[in-house]
N, CA, C and O atoms as CSV, one atom per row, in Angstrom:
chain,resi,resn,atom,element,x,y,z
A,1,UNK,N,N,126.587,120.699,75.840
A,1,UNK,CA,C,125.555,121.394,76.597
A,1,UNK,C,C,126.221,122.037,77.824
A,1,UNK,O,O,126.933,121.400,78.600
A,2,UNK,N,N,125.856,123.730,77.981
A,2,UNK,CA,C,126.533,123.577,78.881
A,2,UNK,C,C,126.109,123.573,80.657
A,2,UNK,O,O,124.938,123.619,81.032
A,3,UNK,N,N,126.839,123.535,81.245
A,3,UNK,CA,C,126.529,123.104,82.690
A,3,UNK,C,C,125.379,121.827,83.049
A,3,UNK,O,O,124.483,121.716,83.886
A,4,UNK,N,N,125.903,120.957,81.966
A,4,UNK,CA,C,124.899,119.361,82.277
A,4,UNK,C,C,125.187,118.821,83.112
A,4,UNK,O,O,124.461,117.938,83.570
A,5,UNK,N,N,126.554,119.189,83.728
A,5,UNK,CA,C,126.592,118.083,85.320
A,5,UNK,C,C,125.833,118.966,86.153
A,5,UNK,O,O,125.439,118.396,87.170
A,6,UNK,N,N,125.490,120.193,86.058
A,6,UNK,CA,C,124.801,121.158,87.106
A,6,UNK,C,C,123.487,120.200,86.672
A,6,UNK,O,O,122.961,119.527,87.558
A,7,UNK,N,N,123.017,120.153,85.438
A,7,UNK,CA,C,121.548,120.149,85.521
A,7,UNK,C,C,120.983,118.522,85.813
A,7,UNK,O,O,119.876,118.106,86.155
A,8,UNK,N,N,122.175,117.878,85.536
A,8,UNK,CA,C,122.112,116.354,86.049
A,8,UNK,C,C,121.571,116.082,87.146
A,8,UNK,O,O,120.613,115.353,87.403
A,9,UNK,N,N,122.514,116.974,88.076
A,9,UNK,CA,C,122.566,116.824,89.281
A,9,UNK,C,C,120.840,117.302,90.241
A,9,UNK,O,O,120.162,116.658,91.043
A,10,UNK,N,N,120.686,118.608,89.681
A,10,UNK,CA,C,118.862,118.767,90.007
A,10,UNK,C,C,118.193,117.850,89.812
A,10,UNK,O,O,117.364,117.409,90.608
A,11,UNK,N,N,118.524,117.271,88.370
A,11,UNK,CA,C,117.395,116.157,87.981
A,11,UNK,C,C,117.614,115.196,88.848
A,11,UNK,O,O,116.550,114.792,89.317
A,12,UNK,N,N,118.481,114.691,89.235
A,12,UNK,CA,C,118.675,113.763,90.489
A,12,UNK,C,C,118.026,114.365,91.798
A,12,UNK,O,O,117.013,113.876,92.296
A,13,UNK,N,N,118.576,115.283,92.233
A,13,UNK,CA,C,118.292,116.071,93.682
A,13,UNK,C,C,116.569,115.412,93.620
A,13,UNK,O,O,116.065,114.519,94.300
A,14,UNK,N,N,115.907,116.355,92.405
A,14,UNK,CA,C,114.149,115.866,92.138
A,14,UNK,C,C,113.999,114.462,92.047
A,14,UNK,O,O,113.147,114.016,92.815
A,15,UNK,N,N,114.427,113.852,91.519
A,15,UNK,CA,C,114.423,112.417,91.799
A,15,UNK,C,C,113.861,112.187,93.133
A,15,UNK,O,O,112.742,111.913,93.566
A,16,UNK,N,N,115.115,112.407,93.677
A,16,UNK,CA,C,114.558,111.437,95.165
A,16,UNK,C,C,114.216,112.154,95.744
A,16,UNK,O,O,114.437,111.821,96.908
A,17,UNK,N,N,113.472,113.597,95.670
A,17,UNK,CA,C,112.968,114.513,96.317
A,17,UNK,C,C,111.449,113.603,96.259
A,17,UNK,O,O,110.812,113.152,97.211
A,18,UNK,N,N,111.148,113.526,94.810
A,18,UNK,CA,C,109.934,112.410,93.922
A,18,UNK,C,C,109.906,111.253,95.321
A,18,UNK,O,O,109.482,111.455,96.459
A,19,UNK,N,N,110.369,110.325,94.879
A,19,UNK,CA,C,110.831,108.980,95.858
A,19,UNK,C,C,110.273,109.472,97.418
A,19,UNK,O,O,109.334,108.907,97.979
A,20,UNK,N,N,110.976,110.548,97.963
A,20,UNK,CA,C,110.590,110.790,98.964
A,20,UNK,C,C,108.989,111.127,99.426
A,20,UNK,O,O,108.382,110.792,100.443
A,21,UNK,N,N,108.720,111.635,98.684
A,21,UNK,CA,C,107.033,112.151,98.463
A,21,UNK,C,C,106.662,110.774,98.442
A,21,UNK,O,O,105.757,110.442,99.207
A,22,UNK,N,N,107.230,109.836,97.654
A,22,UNK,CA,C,105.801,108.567,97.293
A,22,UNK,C,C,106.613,107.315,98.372
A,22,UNK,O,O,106.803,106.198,97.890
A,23,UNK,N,N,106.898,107.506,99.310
A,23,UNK,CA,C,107.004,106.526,100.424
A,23,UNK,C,C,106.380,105.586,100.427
A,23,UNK,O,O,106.839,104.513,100.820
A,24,UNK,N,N,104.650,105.793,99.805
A,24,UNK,CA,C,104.173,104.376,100.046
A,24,UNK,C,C,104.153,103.588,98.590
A,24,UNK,O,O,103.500,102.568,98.370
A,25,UNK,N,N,104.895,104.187,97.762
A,25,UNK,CA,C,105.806,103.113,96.428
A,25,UNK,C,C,106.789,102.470,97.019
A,25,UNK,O,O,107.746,103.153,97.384
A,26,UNK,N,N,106.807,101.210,97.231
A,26,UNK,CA,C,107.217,100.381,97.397
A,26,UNK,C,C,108.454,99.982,96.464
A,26,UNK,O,O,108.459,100.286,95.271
A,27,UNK,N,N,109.610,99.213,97.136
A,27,UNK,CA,C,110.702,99.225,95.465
A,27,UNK,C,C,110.624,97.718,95.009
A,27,UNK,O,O,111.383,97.205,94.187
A,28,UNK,N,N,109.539,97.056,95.701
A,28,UNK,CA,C,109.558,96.054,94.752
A,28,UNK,C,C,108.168,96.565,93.189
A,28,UNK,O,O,108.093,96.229,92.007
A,29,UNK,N,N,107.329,97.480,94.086
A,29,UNK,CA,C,106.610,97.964,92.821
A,29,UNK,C,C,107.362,99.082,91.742
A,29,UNK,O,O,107.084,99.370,90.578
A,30,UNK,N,N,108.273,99.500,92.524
A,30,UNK,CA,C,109.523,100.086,91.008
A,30,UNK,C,C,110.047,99.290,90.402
A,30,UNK,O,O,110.352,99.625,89.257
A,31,UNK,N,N,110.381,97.962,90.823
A,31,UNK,CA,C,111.031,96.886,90.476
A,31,UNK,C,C,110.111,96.254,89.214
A,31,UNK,O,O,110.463,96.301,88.035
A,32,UNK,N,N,109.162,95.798,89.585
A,32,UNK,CA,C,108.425,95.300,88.519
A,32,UNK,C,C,107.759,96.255,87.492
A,32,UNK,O,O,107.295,95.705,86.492
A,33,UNK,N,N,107.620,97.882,87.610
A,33,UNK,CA,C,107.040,98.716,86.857
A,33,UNK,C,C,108.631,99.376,86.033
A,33,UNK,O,O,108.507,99.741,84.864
A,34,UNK,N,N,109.634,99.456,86.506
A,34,UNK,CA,C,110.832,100.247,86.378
A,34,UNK,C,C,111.799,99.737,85.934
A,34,UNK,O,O,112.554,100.067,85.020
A,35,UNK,N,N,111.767,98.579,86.864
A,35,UNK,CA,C,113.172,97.397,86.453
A,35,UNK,C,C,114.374,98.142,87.525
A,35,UNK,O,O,115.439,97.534,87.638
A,36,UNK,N,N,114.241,99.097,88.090
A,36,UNK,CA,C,115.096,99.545,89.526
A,36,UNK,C,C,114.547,100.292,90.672
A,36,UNK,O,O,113.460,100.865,90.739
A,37,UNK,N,N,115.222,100.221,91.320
A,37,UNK,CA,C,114.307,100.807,92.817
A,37,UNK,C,C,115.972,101.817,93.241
A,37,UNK,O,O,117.031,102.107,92.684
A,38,UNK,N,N,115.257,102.045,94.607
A,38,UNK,CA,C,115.811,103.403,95.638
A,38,UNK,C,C,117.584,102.261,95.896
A,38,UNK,O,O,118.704,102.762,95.793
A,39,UNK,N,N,117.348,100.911,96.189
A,39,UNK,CA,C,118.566,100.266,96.602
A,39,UNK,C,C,119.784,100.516,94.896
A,39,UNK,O,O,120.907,101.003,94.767
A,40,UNK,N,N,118.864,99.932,93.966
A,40,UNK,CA,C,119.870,100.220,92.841
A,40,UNK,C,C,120.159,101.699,92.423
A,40,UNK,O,O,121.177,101.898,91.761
A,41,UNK,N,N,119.502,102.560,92.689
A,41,UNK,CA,C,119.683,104.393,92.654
A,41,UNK,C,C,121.110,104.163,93.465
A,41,UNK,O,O,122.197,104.637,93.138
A,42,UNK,N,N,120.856,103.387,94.508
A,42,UNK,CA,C,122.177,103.684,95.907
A,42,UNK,C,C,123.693,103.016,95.151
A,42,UNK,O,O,124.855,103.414,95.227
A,43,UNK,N,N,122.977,101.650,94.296
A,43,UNK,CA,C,124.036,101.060,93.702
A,43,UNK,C,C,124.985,101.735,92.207
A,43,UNK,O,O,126.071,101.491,91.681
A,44,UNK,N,N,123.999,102.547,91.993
A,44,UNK,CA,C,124.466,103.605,90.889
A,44,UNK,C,C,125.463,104.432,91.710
A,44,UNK,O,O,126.645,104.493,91.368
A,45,UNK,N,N,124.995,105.067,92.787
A,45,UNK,CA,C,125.907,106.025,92.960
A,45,UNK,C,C,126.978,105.935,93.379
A,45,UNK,O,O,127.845,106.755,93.079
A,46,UNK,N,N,127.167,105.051,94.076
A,46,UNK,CA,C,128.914,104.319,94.430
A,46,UNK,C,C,129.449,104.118,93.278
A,46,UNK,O,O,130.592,104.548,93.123
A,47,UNK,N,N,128.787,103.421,92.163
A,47,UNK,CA,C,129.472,102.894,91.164
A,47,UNK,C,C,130.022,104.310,90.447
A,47,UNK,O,O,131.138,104.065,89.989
A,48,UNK,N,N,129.753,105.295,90.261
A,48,UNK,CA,C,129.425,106.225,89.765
A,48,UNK,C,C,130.609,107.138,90.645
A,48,UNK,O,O,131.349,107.968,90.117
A,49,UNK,N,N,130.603,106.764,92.177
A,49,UNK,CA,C,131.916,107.532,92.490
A,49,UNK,C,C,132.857,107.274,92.451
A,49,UNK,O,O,133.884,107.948,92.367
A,50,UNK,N,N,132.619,105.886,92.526
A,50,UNK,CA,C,134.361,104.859,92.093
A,50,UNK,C,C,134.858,105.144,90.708
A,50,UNK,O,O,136.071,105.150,90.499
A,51,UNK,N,N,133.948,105.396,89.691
A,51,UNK,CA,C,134.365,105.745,88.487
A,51,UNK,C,C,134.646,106.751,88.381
A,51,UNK,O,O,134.594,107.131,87.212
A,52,UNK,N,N,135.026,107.633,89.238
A,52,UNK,CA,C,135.239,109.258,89.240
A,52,UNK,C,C,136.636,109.405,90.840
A,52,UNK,O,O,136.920,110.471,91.385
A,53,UNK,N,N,137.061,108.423,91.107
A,53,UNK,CA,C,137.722,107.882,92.046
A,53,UNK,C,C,137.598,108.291,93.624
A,53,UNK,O,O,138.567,108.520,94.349
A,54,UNK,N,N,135.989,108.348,94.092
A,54,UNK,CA,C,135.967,108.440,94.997
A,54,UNK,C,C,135.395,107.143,95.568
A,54,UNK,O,O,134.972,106.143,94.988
A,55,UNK,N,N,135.526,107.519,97.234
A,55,UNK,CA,C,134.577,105.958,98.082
A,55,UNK,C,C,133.524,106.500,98.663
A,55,UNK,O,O,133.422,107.584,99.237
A,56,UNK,N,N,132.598,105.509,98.436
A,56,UNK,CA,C,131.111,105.959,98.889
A,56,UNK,C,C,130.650,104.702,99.507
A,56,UNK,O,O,129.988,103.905,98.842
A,57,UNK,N,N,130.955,104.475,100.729
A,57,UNK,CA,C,130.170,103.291,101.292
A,57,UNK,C,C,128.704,103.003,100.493
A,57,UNK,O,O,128.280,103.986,99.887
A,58,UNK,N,N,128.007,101.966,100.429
A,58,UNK,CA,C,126.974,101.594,100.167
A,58,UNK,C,C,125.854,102.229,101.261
A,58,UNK,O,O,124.973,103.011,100.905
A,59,UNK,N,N,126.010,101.824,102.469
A,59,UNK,CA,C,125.547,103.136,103.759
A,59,UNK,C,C,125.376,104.049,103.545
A,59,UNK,O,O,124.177,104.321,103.477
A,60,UNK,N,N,126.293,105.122,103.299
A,60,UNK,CA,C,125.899,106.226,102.891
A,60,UNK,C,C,125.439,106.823,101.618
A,60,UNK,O,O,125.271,108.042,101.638
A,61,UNK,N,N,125.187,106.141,100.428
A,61,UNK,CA,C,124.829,106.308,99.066
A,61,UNK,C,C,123.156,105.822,99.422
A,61,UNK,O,O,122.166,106.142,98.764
A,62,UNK,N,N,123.189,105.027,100.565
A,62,UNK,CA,C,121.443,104.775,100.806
A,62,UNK,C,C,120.989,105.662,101.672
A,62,UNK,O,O,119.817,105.961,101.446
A,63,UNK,N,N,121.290,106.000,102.241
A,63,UNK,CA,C,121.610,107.046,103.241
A,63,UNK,C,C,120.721,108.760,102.836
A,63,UNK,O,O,119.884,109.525,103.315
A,64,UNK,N,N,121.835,108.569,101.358
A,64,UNK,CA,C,121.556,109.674,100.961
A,64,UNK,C,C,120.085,109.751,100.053
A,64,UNK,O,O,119.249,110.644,100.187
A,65,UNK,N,N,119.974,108.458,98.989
A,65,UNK,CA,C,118.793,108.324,98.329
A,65,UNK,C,C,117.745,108.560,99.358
A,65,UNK,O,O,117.113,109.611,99.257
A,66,UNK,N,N,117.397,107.562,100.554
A,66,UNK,CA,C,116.955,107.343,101.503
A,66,UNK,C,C,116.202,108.571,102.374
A,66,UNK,O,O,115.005,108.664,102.648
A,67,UNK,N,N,116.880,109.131,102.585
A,67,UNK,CA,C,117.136,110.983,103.354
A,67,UNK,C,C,116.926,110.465,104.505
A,67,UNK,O,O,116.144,111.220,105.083
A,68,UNK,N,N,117.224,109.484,105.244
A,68,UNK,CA,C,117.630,109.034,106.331
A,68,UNK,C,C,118.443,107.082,106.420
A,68,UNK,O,O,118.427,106.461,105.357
A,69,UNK,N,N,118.806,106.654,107.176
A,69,UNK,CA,C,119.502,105.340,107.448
A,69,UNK,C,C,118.788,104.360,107.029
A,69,UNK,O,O,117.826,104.194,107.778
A,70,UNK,N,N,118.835,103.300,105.781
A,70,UNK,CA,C,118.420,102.042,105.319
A,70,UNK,C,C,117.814,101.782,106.767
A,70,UNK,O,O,116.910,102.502,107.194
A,71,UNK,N,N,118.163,101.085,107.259
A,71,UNK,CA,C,117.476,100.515,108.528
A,71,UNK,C,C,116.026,100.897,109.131
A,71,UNK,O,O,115.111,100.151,109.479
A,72,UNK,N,N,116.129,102.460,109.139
A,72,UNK,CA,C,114.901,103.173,110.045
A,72,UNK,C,C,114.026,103.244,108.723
A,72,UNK,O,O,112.911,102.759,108.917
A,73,UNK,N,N,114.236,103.752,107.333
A,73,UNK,CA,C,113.334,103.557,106.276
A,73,UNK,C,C,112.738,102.370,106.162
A,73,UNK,O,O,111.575,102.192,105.799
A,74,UNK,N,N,113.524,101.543,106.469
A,74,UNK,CA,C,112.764,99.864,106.030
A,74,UNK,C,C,111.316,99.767,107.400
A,74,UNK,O,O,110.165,99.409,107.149
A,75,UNK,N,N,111.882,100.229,108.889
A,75,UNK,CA,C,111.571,99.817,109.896
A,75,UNK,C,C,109.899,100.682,109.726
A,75,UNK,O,O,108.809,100.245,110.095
A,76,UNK,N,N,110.171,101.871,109.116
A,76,UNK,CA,C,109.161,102.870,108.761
A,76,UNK,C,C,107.997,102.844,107.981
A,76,UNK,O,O,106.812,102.966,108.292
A,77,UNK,N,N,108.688,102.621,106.663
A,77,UNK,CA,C,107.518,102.307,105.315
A,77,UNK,C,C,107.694,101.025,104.737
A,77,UNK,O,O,106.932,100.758,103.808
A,78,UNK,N,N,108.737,99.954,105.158
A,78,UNK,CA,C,108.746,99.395,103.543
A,78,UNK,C,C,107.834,98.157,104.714
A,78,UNK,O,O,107.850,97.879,105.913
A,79,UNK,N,N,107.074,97.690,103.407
A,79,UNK,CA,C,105.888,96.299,104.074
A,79,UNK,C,C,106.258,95.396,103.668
A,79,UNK,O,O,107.125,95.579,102.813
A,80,UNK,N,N,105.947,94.116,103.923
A,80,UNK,CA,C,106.131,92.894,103.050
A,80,UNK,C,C,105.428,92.635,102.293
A,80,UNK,O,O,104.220,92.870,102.288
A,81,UNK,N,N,106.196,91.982,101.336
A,81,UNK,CA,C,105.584,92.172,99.385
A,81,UNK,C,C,104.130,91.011,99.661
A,81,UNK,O,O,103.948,90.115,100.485
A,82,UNK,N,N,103.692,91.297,99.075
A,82,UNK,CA,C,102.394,90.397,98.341
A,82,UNK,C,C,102.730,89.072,97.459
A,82,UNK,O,O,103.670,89.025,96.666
A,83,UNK,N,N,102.044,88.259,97.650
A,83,UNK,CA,C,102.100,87.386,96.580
A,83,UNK,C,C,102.077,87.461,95.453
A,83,UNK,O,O,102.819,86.697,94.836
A,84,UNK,N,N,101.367,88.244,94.829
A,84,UNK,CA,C,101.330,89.160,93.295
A,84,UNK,C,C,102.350,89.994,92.938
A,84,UNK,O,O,102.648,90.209,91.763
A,85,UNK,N,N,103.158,90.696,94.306
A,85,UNK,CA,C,104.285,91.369,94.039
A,85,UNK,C,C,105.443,90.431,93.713
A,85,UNK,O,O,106.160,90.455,92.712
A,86,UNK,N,N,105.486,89.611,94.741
A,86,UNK,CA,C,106.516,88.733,94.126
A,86,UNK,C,C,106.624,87.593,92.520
A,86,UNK,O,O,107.499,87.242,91.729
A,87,UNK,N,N,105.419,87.409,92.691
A,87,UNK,CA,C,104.967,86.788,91.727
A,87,UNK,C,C,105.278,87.462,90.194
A,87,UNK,O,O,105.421,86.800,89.165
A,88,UNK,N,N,105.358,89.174,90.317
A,88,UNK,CA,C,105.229,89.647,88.727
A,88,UNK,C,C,106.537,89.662,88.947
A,88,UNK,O,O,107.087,89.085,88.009
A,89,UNK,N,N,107.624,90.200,90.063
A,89,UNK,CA,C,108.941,89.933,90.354
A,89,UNK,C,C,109.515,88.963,90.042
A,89,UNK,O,O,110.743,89.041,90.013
A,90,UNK,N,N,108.965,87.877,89.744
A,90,UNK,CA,C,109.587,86.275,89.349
A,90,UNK,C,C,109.627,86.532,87.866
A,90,UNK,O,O,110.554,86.488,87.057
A,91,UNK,N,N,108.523,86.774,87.766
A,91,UNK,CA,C,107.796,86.866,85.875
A,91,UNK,C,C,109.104,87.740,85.474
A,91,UNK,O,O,110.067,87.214,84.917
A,92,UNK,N,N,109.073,88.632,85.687
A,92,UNK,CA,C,109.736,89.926,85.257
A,92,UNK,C,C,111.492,89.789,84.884
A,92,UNK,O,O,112.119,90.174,83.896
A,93,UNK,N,N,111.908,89.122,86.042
A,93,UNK,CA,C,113.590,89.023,86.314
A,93,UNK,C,C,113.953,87.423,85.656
A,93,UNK,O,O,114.955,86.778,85.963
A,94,UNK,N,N,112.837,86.953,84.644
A,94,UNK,CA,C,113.035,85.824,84.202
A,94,UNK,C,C,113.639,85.538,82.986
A,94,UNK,O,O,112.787,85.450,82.102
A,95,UNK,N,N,114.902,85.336,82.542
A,95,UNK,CA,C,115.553,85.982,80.982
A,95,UNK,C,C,115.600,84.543,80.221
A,95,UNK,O,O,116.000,84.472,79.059
């Protein structure tokens, strides 16, 4: 196909363009609906540059999902989970 890393790469860009819009999705509710959230997107992409031999702090791979600093996103939108959230989170990650 050609130019699939071009079109990869949009489909990503929209991704977390997506993510960004739904702020009040929560990643433990991606977690239990998805099986990954915005932190494992971040953990893909390091992995993903190391396999292509670059370094991508973990910081800045959240950074970037994020469209601003782990820290101020958390401080911003993310709430503390529910009992039901954690609860389908237990269910879910149970093999």
């Amino acid at each position: 196909m050609k130019n699939s890393a071009e079109i990869e790469a949009a489909v990503f860009r929209r991704l977390l363009k997506h993510l960004d819009e739904r702020k009040d999705v929560q990643n433990i509710d991606l977690m239990n609906l998805a099986g990954f959230c915005r932190n494992c997107l971040s953990k893909w992409y390091v992995a993903a540059a190391e396999e292509k031999g670059e370094s991508v702090s973990v910081d800045d791979a959240r950074e970037l999902v994020y469209g601003m600093p782990y820290g101020e996103w958390k401080d911003k939108y993310q709430q503390e989970a529910t009992a039901e959230q954690l609860a389908a989170f237990k269910k879910s990650h149970q093999h």
